[in-house]
N, C-alpha and C positions, 0 to 999 in steps of 0.2 A: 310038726313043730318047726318053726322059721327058725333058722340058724343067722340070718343075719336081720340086724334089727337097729335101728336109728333112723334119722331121716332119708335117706333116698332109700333103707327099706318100706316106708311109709310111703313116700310118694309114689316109687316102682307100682307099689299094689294097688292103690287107688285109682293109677292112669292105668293101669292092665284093667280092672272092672270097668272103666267105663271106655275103653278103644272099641268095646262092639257099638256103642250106641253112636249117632251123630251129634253130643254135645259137647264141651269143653269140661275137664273132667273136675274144675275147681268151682266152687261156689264163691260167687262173685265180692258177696257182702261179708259173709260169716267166715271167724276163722278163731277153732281150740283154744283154749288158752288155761295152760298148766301151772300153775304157782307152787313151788317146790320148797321144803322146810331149807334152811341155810343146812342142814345136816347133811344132804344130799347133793348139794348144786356138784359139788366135782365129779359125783356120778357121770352126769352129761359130757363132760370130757372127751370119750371116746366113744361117742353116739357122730359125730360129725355135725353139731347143726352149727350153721351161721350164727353171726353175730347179730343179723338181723332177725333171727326166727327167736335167739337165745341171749335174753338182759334182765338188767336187774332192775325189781320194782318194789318200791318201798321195803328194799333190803332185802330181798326176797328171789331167786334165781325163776325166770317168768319164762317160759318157752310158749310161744306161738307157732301155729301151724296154719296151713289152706285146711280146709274141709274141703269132701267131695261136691258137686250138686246137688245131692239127693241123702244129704247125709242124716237129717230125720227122719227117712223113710228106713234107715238102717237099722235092726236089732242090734244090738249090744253095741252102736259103733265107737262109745267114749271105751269097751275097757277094749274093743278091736285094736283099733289107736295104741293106748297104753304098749298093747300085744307090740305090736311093728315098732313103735318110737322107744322101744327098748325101755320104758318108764317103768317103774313099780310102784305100785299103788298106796303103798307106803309111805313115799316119796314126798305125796303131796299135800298141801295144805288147800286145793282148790282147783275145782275144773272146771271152763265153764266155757260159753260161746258169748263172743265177743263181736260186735261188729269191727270189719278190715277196715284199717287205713291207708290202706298201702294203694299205691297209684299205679302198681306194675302187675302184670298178670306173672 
């Protein structure tokens, strides 16, 4: 069981799977995207995410994340995620994959 959990436990894990292969370990276009009931948003509080991973959308507490490369070829990897970004399933009102807009790697 992972004892610590938010986002640089999320990212730690995903750049640890992919350090044996030769490729960059984010998926370039795709990126999570959590939409959380207002009941929960203070939850995230003490997960550590940025301001840029974590805003509010249509009143609604929205957490974005990078995805791996190869993150459809993953079994289970929406509730794996959950697992690491410390999220409960509870929490949300919506999960889904988004295209990035983000210009930074």
């Amino acid at each position: 069981m992972l004892t610590n959990k938010g986002f640089k436990a999320y990212k730690k894990y995903w750049e640890d799977q992919a350090s044996f292969m030769d490729k960059a370990p984010w998926h370039k276009d795709k990126i999570l995207k959590l939409t959380l009931s207002t009941d929960y948003g203070d939850n995230l509080k003490e997960l550590q995410f940025s301001t840029h991973s974590l805003k509010e959308e249509n009143g609604k507490p929205t957490l974005r994340v990078q995805v791996p490369y190869n993150y459809n070829e993953l079994d289970d990897f929406e509730f794996k995620s959950l697992e690491l970004l410390g999220v409960n399933k509870n929490w949300l009102t919506d999960i889904c994959f988004d295209k990035s807009h983000c210009s930074h790697s």
